[in-house]
C-alpha positions in Angstrom: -25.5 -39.7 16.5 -23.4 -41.3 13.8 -26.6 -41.1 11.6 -27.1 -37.4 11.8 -23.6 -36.8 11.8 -23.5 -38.7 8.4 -27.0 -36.6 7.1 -25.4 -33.2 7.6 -22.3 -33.9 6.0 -24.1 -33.4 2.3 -25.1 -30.2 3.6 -21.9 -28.6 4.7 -20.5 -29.8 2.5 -22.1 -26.9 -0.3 -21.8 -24.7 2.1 -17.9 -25.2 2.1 -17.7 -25.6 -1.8 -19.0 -22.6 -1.8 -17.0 -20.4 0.3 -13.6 -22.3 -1.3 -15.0 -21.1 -4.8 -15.9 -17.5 -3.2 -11.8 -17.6 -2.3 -10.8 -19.2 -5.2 -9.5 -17.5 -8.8 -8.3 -19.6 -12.4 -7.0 -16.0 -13.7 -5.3 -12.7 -13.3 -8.1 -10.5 -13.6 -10.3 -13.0 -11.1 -7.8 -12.8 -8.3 -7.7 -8.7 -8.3 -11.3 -8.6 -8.7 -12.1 -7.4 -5.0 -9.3 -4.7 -5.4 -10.6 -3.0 -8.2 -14.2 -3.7 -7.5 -12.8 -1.5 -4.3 -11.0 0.8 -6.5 -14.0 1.6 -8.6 -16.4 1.9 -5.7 -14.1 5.0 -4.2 -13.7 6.3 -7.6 -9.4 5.6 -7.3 -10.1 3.4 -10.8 -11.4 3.9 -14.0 -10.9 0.4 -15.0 -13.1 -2.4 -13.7 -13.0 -6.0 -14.5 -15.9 -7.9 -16.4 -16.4 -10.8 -18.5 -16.4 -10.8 -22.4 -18.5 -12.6 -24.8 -16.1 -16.0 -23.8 -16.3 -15.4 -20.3 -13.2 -14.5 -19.7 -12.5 -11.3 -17.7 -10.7 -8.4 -18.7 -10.1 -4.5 -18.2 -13.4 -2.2 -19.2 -13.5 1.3 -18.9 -16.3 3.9 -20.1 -18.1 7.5 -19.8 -19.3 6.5 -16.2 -16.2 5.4 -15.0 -14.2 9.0 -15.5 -17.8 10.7 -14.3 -17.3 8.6 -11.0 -13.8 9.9 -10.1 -14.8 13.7 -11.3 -18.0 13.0 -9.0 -15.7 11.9 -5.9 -12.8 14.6 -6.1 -15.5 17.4 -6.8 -17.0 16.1 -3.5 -13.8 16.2 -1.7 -12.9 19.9 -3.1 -15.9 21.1 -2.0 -16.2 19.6 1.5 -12.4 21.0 1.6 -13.1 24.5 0.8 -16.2 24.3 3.2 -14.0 23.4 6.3 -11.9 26.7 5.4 -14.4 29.1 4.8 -15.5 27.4 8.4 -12.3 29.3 10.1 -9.9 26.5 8.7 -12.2 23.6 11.1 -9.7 20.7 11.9 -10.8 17.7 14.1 -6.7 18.6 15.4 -8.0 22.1 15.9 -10.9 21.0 18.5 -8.1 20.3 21.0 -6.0 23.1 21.1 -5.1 26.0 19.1 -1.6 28.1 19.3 0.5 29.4 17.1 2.5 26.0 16.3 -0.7 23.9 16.0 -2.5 26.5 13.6 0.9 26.3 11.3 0.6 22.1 11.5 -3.0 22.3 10.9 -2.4 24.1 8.1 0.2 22.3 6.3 -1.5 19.1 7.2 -4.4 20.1 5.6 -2.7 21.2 2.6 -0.5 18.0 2.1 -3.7 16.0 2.4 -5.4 17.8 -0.2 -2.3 18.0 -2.6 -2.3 13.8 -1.8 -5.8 13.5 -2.5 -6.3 15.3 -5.9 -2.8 13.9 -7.2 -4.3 9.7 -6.3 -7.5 10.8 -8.0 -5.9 12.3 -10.7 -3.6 9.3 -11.3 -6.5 7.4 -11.4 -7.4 9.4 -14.9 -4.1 9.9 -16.4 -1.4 7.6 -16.7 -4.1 4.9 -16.3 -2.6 2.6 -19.3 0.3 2.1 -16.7 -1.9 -0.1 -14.9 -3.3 -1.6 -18.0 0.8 -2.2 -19.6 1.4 -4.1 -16.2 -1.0 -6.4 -16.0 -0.3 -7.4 -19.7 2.8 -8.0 -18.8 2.2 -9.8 -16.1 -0.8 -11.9 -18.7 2.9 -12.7 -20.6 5.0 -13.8 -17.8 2.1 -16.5 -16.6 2.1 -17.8 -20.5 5.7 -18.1 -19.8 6.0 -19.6 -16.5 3.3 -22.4 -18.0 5.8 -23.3 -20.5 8.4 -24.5 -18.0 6.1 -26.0 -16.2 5.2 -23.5 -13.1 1.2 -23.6 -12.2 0.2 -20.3 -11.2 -1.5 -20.3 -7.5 -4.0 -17.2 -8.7 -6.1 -17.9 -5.3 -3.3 -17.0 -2.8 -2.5 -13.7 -4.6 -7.0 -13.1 -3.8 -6.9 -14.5 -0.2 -3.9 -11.8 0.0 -5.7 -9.0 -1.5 -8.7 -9.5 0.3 -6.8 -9.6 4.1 -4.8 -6.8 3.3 -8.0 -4.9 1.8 -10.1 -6.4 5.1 -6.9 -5.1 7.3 -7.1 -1.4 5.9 -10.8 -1.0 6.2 -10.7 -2.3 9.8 -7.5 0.1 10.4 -10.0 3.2 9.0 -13.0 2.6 10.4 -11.7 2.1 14.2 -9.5 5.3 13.5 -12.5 7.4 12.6 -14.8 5.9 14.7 -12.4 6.7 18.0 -11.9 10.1 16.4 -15.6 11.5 16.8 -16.1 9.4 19.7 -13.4 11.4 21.7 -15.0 15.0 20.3 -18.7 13.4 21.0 -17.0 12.8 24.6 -16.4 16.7 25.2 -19.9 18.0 23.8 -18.1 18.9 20.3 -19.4 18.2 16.7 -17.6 18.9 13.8 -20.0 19.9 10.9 -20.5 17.7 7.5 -18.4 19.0 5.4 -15.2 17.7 8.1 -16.8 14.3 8.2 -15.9 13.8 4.7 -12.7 15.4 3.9 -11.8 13.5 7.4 -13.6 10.2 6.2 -12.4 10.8 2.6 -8.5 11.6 3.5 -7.7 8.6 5.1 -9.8 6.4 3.1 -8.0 6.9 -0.2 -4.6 7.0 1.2 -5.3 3.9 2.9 -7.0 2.0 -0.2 -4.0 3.4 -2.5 -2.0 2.0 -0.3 -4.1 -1.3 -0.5 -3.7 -1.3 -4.3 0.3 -0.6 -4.0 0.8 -4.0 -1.9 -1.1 -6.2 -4.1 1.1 -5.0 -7.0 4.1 -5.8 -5.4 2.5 -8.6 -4.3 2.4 -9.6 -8.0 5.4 -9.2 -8.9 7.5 -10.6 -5.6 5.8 -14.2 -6.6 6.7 -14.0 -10.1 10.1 -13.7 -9.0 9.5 -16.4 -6.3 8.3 -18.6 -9.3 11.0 -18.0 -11.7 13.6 -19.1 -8.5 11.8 -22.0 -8.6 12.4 -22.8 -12.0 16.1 -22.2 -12.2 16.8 -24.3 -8.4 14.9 -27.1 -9.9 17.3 -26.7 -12.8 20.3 -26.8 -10.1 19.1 -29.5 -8.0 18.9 -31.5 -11.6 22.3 -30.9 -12.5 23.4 -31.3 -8.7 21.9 -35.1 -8.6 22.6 -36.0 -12.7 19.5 -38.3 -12.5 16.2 -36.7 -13.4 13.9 -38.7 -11.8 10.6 -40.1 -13.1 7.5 -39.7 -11.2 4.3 -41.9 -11.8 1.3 -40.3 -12.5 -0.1 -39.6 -8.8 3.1 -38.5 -8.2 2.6 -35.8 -10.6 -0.6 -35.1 -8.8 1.0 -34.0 -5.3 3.1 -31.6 -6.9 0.9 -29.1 -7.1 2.4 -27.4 -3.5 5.3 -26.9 -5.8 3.5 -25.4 -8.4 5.9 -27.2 -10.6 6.2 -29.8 -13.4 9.2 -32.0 -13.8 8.2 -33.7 -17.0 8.0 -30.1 -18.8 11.2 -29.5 -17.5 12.6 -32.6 -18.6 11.1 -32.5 -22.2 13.1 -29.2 -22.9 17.1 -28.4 -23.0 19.0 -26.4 -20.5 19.6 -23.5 -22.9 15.9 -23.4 -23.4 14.9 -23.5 -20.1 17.7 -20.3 -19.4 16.2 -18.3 -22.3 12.8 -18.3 -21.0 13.7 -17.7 -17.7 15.4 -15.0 -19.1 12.6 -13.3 -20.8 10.5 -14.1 -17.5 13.1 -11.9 -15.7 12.8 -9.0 -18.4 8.9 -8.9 -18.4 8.8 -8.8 -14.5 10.9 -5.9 -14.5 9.2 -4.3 -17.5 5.9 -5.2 -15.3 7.7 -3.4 -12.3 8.7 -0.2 -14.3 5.1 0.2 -15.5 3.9 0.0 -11.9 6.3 2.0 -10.5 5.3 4.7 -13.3 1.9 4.8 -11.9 2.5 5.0 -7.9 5.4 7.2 -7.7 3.8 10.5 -7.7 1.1 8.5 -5.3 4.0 7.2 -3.0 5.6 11.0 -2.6 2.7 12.9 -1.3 1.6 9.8 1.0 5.1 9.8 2.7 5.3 13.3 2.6 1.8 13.9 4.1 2.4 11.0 6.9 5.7 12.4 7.5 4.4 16.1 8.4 1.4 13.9 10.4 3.8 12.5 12.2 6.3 15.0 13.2 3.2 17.9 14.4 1.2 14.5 16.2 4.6 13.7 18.1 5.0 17.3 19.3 1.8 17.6 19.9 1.9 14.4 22.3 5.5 15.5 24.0 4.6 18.6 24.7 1.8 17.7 26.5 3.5 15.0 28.3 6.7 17.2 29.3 4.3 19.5 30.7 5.1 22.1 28.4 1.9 23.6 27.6 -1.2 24.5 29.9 -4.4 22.3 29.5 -7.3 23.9 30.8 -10.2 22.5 28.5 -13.1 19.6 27.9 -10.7 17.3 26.8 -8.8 15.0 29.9 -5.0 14.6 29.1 -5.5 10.8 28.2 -8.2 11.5 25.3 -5.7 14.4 24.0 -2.8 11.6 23.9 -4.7 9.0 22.7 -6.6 10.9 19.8 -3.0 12.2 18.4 -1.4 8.4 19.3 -3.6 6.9 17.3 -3.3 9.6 14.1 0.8 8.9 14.1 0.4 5.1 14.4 -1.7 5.3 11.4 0.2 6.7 9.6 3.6 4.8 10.5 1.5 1.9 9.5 1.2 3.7 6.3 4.6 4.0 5.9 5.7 0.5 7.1 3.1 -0.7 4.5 4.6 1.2 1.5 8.3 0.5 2.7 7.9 -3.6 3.2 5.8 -4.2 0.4 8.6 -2.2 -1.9 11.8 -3.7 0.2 10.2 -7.6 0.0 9.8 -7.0 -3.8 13.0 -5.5 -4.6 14.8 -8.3 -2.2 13.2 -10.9 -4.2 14.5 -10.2 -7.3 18.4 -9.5 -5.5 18.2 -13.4 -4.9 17.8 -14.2 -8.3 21.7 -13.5 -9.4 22.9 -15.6 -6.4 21.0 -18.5 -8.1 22.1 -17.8 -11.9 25.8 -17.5 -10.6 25.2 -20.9 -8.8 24.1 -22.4 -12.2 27.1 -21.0 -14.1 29.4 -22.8 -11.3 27.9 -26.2 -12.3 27.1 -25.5 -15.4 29.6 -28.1 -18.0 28.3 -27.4 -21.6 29.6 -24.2 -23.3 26.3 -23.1 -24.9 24.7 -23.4 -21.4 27.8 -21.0 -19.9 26.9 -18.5 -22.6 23.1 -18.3 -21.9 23.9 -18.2 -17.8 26.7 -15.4 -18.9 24.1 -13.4 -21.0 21.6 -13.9 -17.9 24.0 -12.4 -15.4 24.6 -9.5 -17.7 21.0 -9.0 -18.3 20.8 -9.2 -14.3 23.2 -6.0 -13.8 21.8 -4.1 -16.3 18.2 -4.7 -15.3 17.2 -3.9 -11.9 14.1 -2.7 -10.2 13.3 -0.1 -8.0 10.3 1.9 -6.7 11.3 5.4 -5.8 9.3 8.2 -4.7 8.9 10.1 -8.3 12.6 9.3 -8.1 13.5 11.8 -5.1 14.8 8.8 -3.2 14.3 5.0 -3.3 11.6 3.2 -1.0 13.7 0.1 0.7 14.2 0.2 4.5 16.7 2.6 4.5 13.9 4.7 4.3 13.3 4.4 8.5 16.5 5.7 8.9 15.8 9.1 7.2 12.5 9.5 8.9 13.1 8.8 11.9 16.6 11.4 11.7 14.8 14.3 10.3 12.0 13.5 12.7 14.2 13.8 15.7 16.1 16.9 14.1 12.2 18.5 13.3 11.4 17.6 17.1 14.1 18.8 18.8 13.4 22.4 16.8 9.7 22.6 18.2 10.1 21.7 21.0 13.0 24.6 21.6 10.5 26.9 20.3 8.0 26.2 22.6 10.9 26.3 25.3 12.2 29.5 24.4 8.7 31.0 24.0 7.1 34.2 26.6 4.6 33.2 28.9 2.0 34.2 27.4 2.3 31.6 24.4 2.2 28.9 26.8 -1.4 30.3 27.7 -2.5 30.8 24.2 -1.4 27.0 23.9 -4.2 26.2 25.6 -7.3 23.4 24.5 -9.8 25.0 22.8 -12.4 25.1 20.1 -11.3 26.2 16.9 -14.5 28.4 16.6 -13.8 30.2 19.8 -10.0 30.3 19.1 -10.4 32.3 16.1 -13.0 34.7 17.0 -11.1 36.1 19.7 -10.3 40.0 19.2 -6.4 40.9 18.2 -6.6 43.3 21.2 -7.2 40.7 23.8 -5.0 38.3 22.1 -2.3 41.0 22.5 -3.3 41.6 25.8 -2.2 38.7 27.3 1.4 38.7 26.3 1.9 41.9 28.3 
């Protein structure tokens, strides 16, 4: 047994050198290479990464590129305007149709197609955002290898590709439950709903994708630049710098930091880079939060209105408010609009903590540069701490919502007050309404629904 053990170990071992190296980036443009290879294949990107004549990738864009998202937002315009020449078809409108479901249907289907066109079209204009970012972000890693810092480009792809792996999961069991329940009850919405359906939450989803990894970007600059100024503290804290042998040196690498750099430059020097570092992160920052704020306002917007019509729809239903009398059992009607306002609170908790872990980040970094000045003994040094500190107050970041209001945690709070205030509205409404809207609550097919004469309509609220 020992024997075959032995002759299979040179051939897993490949196997496994290969799938570290499939895992595995030296550069910027490497480690996003999944995300925009994603981008580019939904037509949110007209950028994509390949090689030059060195070998080294970069950012390409051409003719096809800007033809691929003009192919994929005519397809989405036209599938949209075929699902309302189609008597406004909905998949929410196979359930039920009143007069409070027809005015939800409706602006839902407007805010998604005003999010939509506005994430395609951001893919086409301010696209050098994206471009200004990353070169930023190319100038902070030339910086951070000066003091010393070795930049871990690997963990920022295993990142990109769970949180793109997460998303696609997310959309495909969404969509998947979504036409099973209507395949349940005998109902099949035509092509042109399969797409804008499909197509809706696919690009809010993988723009969403695309916002996290940003941030992702930037939160471990700042966790690297923390690293270099504690090291500095922990040296002037012990007044010994010690040497480390050379395989010593080796196991630093979980550190991602160099001691003999840091010891072969000055204290001033080390503060003045750090200080650039911290301007070209925030300059990296303003440039991405250029690009996703229109993005970020009609995603929140559009979940926000999800949300609020999906959680009347369910409360109504379960208070008994509304007569059911259709295909659909009480628990598919529940579970089909459940599952729509989960997604899109996971939307929202996905823009919100990618935004608040960033911005937190780089609140830490002034706790650490006051902690310096404390200790700090030589007057050249205070200076460059005290020019860091006002540098700190007067450069901040921030990702707002095309600067309506700020997206940190406080945003929960708001949401979840206007949805209760929203709520409480609707489901007066539907208390104070006659009889007969109760009955024209009921589940139906939106084809049916809308082809019913104004005179029987009528008739029924006499």
């Amino acid at each position: 047994m020992d024997v075959e053990n032995q002759n299979n170990l040179p051939l897993a071992r490949p196997y496994r050198s290969r799938w570290r190296s499939l895992f595995s980036a030296k550069g910027l443009y490497e480690s996003l290479q999944p995300l925009f290879l994603l981008l580019y294949w939904h037509g949110l990107m007209v950028y994509s990464i390949k090689a030059n004549a060195d070998g080294k990738k970069e950012l390409r864009h051409s003719l096809w590129s800007h033809l691929n998202v003009f192919f994929h937002l005519t397809l989405y315009i036209v599938c949209y305007i075929m699902t309302l020449m189609n008597n406004f078809e909905s998949v929410a409108g196979y359930f039920f149709q009143s007069k409070i479901s027809r005015f939800g249907d409706f602006m839902q289907i407007l805010s998604g197609f005003i999010g939509v066109t506005v994430i395609y079209i951001t893919a086409i204009i301010p696209k050098h955002y994206v471009q200004n970012c990353l070169q930023f972000i190319q100038e902070i890693d030339q910086c951070l290898q000066r003091v010393g810092v070795r930049i871990m480009y690997s963990k920022i792809l295993r990142y990109s590709c769970i949180f793109i792996v997460a998303m696609i999961l997310i959309d495909i069991l969404y969509t998947t439950a979504s036409f099973q329940i209507l395949k349940s009850a005998n109902e099949e919405p035509s092509l042109y709903l399969h797409i804008t359906f499909i197509l809706q939450h696919t690009v809010v989803l993988t723009a969403i994708a695309m916002f996290s990894c940003f941030t992702k970007l930037i939160e471990a600059r700042f966790t690297m630049l923390h690293k270099v100024l504690q090291n500095l503290y922990r040296q002037w804290e012990t007044r010994s710098i010690k040497t480390l042998s050379r395989k010593q040196k080796s196991l630093q690498c979980l550190d991602s930091f160099s001691t003999q750099t840091i010891a072969s430059k000055s204290p001033c020097e080390i503060v003045q880079e750090s200080m650039e570092i911290h301007q070209l992160i925030c300059e990296a920052a303003s440039m991405a939060n250029k690009y996703f704020t229109c993005q970020l306002l009609t995603i929140i917007a559009s979940a926000f209105l999800i949300i609020v019509f999906d959680a009347y729809y369910v409360l109504e239903t379960l208070l008994g408010k509304s007569r059911r009398e259709s295909k659909f059992e009480t628990i598919e009607f529940v579970t089909f609009f459940s599952c729509q306002m989960i997604l899109y609170i996971i939307a929202i908790i996905s823009i919100v903590e990618s935004s608040n872990r960033t911005i937190k980040k780089s609140e830490k970094t002034g706790g650490i540069v006051h902690a310096l000045l404390n200790r700090a003994k030589t007057l050249d040094v205070k200076e460059k701490l005290q020019q860091f500190s006002m540098q700190l107050m007067h450069l901040k970041i921030d990702f707002t919502a095309a600067g309506l209001f700020k997206i940190d945690r406080s945003l929960y709070f708001t949401i979840s007050g206007a949805l209760t205030t929203y709520l409480t509205i609707l489901l007066q409404f539907t208390g104070n309404s006659p009889p007969g809207l109760s009955q024209d609550c009921a589940v139906k097919s939106p084809m049916t629904a809308l082809s019913l004469p104004a005179v029987l309509i009528n008739s029924t609220s006499i």
